[in-house]
C-alpha positions as CSV (number, residue, x, y, z in Angstrom):
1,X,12.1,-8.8,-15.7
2,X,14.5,-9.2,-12.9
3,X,15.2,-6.4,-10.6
4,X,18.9,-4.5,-11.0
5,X,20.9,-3.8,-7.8
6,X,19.8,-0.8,-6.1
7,X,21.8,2.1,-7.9
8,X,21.6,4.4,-4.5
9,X,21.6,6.9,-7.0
10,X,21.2,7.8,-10.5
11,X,17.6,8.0,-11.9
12,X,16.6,7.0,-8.3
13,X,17.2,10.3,-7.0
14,X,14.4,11.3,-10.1
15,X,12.7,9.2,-8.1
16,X,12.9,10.8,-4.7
17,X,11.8,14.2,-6.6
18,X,8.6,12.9,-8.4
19,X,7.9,11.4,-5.9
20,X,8.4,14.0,-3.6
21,X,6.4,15.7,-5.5
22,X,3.3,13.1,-5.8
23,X,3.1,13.1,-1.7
24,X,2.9,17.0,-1.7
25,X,-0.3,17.1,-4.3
26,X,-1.9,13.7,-3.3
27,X,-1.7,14.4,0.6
28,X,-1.9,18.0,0.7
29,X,-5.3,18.8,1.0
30,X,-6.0,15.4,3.2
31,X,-3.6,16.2,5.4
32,X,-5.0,20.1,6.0
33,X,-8.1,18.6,6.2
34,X,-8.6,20.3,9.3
35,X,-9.7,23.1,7.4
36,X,-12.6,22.1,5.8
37,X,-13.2,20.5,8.7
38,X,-14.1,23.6,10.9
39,X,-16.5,24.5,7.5
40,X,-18.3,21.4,7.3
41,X,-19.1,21.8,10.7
42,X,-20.5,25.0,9.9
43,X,-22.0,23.9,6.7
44,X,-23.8,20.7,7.3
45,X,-24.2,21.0,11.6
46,X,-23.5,17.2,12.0
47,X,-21.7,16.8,15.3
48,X,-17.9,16.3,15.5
49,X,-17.9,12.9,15.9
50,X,-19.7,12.3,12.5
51,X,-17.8,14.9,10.9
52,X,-14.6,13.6,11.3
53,X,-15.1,10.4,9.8
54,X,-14.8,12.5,6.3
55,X,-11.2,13.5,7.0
56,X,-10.4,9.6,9.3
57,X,-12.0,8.0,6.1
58,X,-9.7,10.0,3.7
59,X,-6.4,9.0,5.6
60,X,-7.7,4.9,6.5
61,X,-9.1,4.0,3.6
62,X,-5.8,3.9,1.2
63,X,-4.4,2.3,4.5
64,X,-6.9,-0.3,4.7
65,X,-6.5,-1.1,1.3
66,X,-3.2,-1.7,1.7
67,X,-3.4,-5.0,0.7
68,X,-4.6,-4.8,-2.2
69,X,-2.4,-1.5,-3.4
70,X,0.5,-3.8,-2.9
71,X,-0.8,-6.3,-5.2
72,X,-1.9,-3.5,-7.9
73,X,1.8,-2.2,-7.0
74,X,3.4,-5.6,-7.8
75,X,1.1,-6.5,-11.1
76,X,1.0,-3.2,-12.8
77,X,4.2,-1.5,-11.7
78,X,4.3,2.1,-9.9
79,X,4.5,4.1,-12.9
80,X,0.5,3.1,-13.9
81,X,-1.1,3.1,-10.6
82,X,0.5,6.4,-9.8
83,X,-0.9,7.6,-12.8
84,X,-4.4,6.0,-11.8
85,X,-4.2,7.2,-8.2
86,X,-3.6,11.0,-9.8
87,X,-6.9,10.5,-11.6
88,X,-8.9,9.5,-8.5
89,X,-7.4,12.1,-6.3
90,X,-7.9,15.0,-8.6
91,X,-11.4,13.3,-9.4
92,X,-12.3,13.1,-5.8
93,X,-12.1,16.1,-4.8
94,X,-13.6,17.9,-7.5
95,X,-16.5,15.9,-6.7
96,X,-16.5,16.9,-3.4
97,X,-17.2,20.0,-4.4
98,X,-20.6,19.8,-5.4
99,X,-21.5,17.3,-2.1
100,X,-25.3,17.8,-1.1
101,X,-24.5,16.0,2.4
102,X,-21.6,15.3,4.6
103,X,-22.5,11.4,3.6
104,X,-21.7,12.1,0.0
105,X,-18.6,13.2,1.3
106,X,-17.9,10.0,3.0
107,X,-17.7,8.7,-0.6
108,X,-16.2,11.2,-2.1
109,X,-13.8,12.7,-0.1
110,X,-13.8,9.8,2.3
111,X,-13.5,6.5,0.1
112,X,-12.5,7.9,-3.6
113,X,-9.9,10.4,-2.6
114,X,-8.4,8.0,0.1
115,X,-8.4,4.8,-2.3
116,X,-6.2,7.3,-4.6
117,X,-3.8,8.3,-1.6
118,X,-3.3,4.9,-0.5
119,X,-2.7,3.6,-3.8
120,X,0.2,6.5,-4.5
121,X,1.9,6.2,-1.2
122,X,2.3,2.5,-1.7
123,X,3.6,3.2,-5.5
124,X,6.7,5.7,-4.4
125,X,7.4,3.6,-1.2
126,X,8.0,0.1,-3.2
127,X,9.9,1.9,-6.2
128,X,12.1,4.3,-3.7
129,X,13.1,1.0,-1.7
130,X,13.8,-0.8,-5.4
131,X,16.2,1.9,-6.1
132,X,18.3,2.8,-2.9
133,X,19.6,0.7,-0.1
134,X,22.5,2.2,1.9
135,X,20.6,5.8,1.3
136,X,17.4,3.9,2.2
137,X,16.4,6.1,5.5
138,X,17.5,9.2,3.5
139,X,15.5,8.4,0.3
140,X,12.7,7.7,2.7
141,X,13.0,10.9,4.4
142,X,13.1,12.6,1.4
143,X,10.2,11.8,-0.2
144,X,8.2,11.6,2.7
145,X,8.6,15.1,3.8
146,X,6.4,16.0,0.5
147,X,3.2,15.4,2.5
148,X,4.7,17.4,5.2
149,X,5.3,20.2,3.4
150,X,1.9,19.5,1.7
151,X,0.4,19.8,4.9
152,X,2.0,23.0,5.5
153,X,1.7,24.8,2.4
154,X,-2.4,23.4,2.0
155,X,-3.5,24.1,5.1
156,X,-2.9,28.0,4.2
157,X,-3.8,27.7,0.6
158,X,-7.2,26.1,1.4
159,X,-7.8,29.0,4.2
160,X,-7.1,31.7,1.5
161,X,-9.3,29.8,-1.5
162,X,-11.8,29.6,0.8
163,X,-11.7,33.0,1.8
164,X,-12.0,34.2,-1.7
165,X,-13.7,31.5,-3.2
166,X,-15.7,29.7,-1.2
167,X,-15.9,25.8,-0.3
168,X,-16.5,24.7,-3.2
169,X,-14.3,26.5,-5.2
170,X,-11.7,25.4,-3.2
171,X,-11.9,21.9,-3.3
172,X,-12.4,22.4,-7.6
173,X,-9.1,24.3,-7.4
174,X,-7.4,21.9,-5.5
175,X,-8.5,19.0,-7.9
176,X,-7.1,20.5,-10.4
177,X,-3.7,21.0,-9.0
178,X,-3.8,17.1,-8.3
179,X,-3.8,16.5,-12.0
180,X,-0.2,16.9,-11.7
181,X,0.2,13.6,-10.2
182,X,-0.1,12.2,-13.4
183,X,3.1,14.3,-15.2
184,X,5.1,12.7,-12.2
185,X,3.9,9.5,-12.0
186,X,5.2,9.0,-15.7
187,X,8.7,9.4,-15.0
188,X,8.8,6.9,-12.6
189,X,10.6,4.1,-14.6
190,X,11.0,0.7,-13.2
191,X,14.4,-0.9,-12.2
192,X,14.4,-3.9,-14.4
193,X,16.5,-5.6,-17.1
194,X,15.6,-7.4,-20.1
195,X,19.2,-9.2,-20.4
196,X,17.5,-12.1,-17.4
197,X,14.7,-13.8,-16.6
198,X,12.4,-13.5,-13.7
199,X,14.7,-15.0,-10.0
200,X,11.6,-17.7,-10.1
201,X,11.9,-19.2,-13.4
202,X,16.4,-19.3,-13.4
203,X,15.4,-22.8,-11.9
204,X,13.8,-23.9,-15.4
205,X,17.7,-23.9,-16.8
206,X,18.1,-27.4,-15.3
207,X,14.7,-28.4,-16.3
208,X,15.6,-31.1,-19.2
209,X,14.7,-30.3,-22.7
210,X,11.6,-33.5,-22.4
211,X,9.8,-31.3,-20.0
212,X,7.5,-28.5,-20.6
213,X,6.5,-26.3,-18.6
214,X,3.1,-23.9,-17.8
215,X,3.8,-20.6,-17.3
216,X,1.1,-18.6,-14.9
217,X,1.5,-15.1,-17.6
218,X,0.7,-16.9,-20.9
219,X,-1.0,-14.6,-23.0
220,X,-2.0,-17.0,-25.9
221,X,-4.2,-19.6,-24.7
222,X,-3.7,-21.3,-28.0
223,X,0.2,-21.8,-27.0
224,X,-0.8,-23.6,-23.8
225,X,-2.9,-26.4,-26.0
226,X,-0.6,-26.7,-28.5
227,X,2.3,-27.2,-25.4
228,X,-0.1,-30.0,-24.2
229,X,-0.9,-31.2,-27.5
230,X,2.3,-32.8,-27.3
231,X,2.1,-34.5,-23.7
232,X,-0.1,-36.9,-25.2
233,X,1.9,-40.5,-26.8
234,X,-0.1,-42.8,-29.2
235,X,-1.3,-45.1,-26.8
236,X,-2.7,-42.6,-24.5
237,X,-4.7,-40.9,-27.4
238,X,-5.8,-44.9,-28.1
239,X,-6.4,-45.6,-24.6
240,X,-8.5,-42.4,-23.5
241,X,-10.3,-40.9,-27.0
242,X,-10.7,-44.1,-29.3
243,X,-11.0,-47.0,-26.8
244,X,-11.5,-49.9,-29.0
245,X,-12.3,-47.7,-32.0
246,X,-9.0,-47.8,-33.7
247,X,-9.2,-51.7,-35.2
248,X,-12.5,-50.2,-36.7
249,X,-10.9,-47.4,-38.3
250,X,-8.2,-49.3,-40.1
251,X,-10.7,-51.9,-41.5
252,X,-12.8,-48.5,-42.9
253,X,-9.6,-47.0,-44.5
254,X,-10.0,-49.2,-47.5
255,X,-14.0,-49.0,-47.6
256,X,-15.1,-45.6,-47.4
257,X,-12.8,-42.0,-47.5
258,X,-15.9,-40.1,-46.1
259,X,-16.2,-42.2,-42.7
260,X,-12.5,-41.9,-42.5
261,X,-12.9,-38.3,-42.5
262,X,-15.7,-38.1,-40.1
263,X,-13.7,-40.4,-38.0
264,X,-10.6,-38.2,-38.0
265,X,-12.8,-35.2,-37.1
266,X,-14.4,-37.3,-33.9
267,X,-11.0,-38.1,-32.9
268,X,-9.3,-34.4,-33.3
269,X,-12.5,-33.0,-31.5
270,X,-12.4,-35.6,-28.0
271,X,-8.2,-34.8,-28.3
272,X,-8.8,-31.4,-27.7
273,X,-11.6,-31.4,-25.2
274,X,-9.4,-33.9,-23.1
275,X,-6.7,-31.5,-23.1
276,X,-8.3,-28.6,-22.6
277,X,-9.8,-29.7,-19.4
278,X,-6.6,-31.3,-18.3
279,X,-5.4,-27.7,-18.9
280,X,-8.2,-26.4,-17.0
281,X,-7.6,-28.9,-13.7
282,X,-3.6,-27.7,-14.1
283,X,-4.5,-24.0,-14.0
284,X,-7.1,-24.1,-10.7
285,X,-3.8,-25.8,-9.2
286,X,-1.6,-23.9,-10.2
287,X,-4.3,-21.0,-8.8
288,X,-4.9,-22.7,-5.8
289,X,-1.1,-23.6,-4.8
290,X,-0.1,-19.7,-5.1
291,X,-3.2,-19.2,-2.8
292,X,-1.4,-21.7,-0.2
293,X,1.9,-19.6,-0.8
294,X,0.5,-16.2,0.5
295,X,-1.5,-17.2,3.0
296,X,1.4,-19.5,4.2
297,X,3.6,-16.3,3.6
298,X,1.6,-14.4,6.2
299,X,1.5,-17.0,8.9
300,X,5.3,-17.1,8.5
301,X,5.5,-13.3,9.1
302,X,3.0,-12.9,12.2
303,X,5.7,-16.3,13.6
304,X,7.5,-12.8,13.6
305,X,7.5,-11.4,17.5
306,X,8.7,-8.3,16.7
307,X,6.8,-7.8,13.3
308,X,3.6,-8.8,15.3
309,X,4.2,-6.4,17.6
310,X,5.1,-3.9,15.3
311,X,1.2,-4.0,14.2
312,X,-0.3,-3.7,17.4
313,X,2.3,-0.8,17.8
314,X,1.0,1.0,14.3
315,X,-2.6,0.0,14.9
316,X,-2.4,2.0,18.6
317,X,-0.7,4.9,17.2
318,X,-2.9,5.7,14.4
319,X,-5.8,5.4,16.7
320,X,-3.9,8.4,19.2
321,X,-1.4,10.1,17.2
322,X,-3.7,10.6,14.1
323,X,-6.3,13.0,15.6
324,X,-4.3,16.1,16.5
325,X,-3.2,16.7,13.2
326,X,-7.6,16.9,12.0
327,X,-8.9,18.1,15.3
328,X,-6.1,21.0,16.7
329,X,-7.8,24.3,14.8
330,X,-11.0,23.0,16.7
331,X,-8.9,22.1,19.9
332,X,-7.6,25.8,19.9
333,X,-10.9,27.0,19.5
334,X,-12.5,24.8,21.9
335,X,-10.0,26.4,24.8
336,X,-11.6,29.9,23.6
337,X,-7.7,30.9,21.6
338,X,-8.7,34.0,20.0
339,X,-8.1,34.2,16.0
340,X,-6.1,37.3,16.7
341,X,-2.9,35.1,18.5
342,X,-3.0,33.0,15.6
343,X,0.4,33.9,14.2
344,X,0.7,31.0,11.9
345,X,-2.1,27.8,11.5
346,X,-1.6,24.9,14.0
347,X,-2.1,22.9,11.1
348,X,0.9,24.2,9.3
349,X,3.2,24.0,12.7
350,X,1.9,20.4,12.7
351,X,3.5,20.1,8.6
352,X,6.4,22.0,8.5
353,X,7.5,20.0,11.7
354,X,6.3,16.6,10.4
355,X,8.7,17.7,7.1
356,X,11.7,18.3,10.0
357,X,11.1,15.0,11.5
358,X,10.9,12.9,8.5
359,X,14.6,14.1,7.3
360,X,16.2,14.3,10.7
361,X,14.7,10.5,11.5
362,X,15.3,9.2,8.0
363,X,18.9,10.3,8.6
364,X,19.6,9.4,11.6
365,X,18.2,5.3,10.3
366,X,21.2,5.5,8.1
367,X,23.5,5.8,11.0
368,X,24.9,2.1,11.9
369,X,25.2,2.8,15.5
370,X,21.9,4.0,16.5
371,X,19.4,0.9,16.1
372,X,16.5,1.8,14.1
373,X,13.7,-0.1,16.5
374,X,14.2,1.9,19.5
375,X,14.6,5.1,18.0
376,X,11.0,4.3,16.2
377,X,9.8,2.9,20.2
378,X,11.8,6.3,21.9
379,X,9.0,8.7,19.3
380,X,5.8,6.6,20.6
381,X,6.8,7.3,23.9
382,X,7.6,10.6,23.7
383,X,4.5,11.3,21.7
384,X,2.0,10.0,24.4
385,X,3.3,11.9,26.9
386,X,3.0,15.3,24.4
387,X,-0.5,14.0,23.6
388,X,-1.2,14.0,27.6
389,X,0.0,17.7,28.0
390,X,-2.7,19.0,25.0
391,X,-5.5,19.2,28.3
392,X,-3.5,21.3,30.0
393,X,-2.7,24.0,26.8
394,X,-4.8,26.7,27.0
395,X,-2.7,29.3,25.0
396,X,-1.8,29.8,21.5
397,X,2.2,30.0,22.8
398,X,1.6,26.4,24.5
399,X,-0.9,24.5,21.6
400,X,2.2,25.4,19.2
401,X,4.9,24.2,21.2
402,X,2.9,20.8,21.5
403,X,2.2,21.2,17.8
404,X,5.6,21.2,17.0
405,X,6.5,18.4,19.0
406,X,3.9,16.1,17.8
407,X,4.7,17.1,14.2
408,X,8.3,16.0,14.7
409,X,7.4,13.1,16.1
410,X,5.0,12.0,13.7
411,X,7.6,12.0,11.3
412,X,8.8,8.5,12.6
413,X,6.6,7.6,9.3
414,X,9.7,8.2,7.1
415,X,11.5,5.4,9.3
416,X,8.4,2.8,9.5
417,X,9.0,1.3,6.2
418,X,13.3,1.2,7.3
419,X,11.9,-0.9,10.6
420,X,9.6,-2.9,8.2
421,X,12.5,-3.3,5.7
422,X,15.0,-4.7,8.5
423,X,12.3,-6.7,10.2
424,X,11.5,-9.1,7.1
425,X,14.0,-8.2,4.8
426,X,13.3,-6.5,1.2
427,X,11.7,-9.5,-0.7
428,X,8.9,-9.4,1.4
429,X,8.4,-5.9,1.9
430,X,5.6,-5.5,0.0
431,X,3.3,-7.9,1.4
432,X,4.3,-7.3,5.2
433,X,4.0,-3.2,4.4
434,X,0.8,-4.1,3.1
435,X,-0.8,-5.9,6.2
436,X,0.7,-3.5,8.3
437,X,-0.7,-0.4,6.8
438,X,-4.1,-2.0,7.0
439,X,-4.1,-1.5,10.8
440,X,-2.7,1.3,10.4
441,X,-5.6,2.6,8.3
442,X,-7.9,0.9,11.2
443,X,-6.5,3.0,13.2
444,X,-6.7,6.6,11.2
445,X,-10.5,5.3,10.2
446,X,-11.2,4.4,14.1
447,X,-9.4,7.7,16.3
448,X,-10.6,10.9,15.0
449,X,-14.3,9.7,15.2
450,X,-13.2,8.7,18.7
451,X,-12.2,11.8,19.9
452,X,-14.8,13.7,18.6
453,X,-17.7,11.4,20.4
454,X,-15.7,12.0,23.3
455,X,-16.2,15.5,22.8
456,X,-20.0,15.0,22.4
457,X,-19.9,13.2,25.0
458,X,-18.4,14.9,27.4
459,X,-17.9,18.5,25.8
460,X,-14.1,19.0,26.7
461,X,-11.0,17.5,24.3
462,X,-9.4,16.0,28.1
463,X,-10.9,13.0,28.4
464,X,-10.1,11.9,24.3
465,X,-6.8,12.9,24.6
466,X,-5.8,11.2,28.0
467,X,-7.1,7.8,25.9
468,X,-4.9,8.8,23.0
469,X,-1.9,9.0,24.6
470,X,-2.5,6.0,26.8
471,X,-3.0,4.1,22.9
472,X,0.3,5.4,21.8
473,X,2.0,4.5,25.2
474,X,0.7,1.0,25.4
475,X,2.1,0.7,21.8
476,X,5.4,1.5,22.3
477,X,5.4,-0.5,25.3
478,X,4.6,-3.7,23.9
479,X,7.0,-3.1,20.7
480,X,9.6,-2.5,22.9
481,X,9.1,-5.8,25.0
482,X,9.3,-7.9,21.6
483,X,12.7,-6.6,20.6
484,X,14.6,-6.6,24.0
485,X,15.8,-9.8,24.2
486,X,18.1,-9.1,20.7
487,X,17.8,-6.8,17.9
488,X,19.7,-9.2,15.7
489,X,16.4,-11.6,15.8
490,X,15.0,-8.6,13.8
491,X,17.4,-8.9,11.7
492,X,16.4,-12.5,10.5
493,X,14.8,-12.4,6.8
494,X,11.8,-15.0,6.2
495,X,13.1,-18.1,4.7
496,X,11.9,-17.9,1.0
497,X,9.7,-20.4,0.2
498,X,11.4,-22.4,-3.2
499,X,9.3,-21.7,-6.4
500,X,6.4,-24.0,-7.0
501,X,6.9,-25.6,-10.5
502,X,4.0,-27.4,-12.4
503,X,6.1,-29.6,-14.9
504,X,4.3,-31.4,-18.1
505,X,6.4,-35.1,-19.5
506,X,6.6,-34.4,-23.1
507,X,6.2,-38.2,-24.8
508,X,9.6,-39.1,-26.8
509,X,9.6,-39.6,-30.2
510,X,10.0,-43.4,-29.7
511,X,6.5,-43.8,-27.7
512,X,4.9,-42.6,-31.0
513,X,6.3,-45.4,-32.9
């Protein structure tokens, strides 16, 4: 089906609610997971380092898979694999409940629960761009503040459960609530249209009616053979199947009806298995030549100065901007904050802020005169000089102040996929999106384990969060040098490679004769 102009509206503001809505029960409890954290610590008494790959894991591995969400995104639509993602995401975590060791937590909480997140953020990203463009940023904004608020909302919630019913039954209770994903997921309907075909096939319409041609989505293989049955003339059946057999055949036809038979069979039987292996040869190309597309597709996007930039940029800021939102509970009571000041959760300054950000941001990308890039550059910078001051916080009054500025900032998330979006244009949003949030998931996997060795290490957060901030700095730095020279070179789509066609002559009825 071929995709409808974005409404920028309509059903698409559905959309923005479910999946709203889908962020704040998927991301929730990974988010908070600075929570549990502080009780696995307790629990199991692996060091910090070790222990944070649970919640790194849980927040890199959907990212790493990036990849491959966006081709599960592109085959089976968002509507099924936001259903499938609810299903490992509620299934996840109630497994994690009844985790012997913190390593069966790497797979369950780490790898299962992740795989579902990435999966689901992937889903409502490519079906809210589908369906709005001039409201893009605001869309964006919009349904990225549901992890926010997630974060906010979880980080208490898991705090009380735990209080009243332990570990475990927290993390049962909180599966449960996922299951919701799956009521949301189904009302995500795709933009299509039966009245036209597919944009790569409108090129058949000029293909002449002697010509055949393969389609890659035939269901019936049957169809296929009998499509190919007819590329083959007369003489080609002579010359390849019966050689020199057919002047023995006639002479038979008047001597014996059961050779002539047998002889018909032979010939039907080598027909087929000729044109089921040229069949065969036709579908490894055809395999092979959309292997040559992608990964030509890719090269053509790292040619890209400021989308190659923009990875190193995401890869550096996951590895320093991820940490404070696992590691702050620990950082406050590392500096010796007594429970008593806590007024509200650093965690849930960290959402509610990350929530403010994502709107404010998402709207302000909708604005024509600011430009996008550097306002995305201006939050990295900013944010490594925050992540700098956290050595030098040692009261409740000055960890939430920095709280609230890093959750603000981090919600230049809701404008990543606008930059993205404006970098390579919308036809190839899902594969770039896809190799970028691979770093980025590098970089959640690789900076919370980080900063907690440094910690073991050296016993003090200072050291881990001077590196973090340097990461995030560096970043922004180098994004900003790619898109100096001009914006507009940003602006350039890919060219869009033309639409590989594997035709098949059909023989005319006057070859036969």
């Amino acid at each position: 089906m071929e995709l409808k102009k974005s409404p920028d509206g309509g059903w698409g503001w559905v959309i923005v609610a479910v999946s709203f809505f889908t962020q704040f029960l998927c991301y929730g409890s990974p988010l908070a997971v600075g929570v549990l954290y502080i009780e696995w610590l307790d629990a199991f008494g692996e060091g910090k380092g070790k222990t944070a790959w649970i919640g790194s894991l849980a927040s890199g591995v959907g990212l790493l898979a990036s990849p491959v969400c966006s081709v599960c995104v592109s085959s089976f639509g968002a509507r099924a694999v936001t259903i499938f993602s609810g299903f490992l995401v509620a299934g996840g975590l109630m497994l994690s409940s009844f985790a012997p060791n913190i390593y069966f937590l790497f797979f369950s909480y780490g790898i299962v629960v992740g795989l579902g997140c990435g999966l689901l953020y992937t889903a409502t990203v490519t079906i809210t761009c589908q369906y709005f463009d001039s409201r893009r940023g605001l869309a964006l904004g919009l349904i990225s503040t549901g992890s926010s608020v997630g974060l906010f909302i979880y980080a208490a919630l898991q705090r009380l459960l735990i209080e009243f019913y332990g570990l475990d039954g927290c993390l049962l209770i909180v599966g449960a609530l996922a299951l919701n994903i799956l009521a949301c997921g189904s009302l995500m309907r795709p933009l299509q249209s039966s009245d036209f075909p597919l944009p790569e096939k409108t090129a058949l319409e000029n293909v002449p009616d002697r010509y055949s041609i393969y389609k890659e989505k035939e269901k019936d293989p049957e169809e296929n053979i009998n499509m190919l049955e007819k590329s083959y003339s007369g003489e080609e059946t002579c010359k390849s199947i019966l050689a020199n057999g057919d002047c023995k055949s006639e002479s038979l036809l008047h001597k014996n009806p059961a050779t002539v038979a047998h002889t018909k069979e032979t010939e039907t039987y080598k027909k087929k298995v000729a044109e089921r292996t040229y069949f065969c040869k036709q579908l490894a190309k055809r395999k092979w030549q959309l292997y040559k597309n992608y990964c030509g597709e890719t090269v053509a996007l790292f040619k890209n100065k400021v989308f190659s930039a923009l990875f190193i940029a995401i890869f550096l800021f996951d590895i320093g901007g991820f940490p404070p939102s696992l590691l702050m509970e620990d950082v406050a009571r590392s500096s010796n904050v007594k429970e008593e000041e806590f007024i509200m959760p650093l965690i849930s300054i960290i959402g509610i802020m990350t929530a403010v950000g994502k709107l404010i941001l998402g709207i302000l990308a909708d604005f024509k005169w600011i430009n996008t890039l550097y306002l995305y550059v201006a939050t990295l910078i900013i944010m490594s000089l925050a992540l700098c001051a956290i050595p030098f916080a040692k009261s409740y009054v000055t960890l939430a102040l920095l709280s609230g500025i890093l959750g603000f900032l981090t919600g230049n998330w809701s404008i990543f996929p606008y930059v993205t979006t404006k970098t390579v244009g919308i036809e190839k949003l899902a594969h770039a999106y896809g190799i970028l949030m691979f770093f980025a998931g590098l970089g959640n996997s690789l900076g919370p384990p980080i900063v907690g060795w440094f910690y073991d290490w050296t016993q003090t957060y200072d050291i881990a969060f001077y590196f973090s901030g340097l990461c995030v700095l560096l970043g922004g730095f180098i994004l900003l040098l790619a898109a100096l020279p001009s914006w507009d070179t940003c602006k350039k789509q890919l060219p869009k490679p033309a639409p590989t066609t594997f035709l098949y002559k059909v023989a005319s009825n006057s070859s036969n004769v």
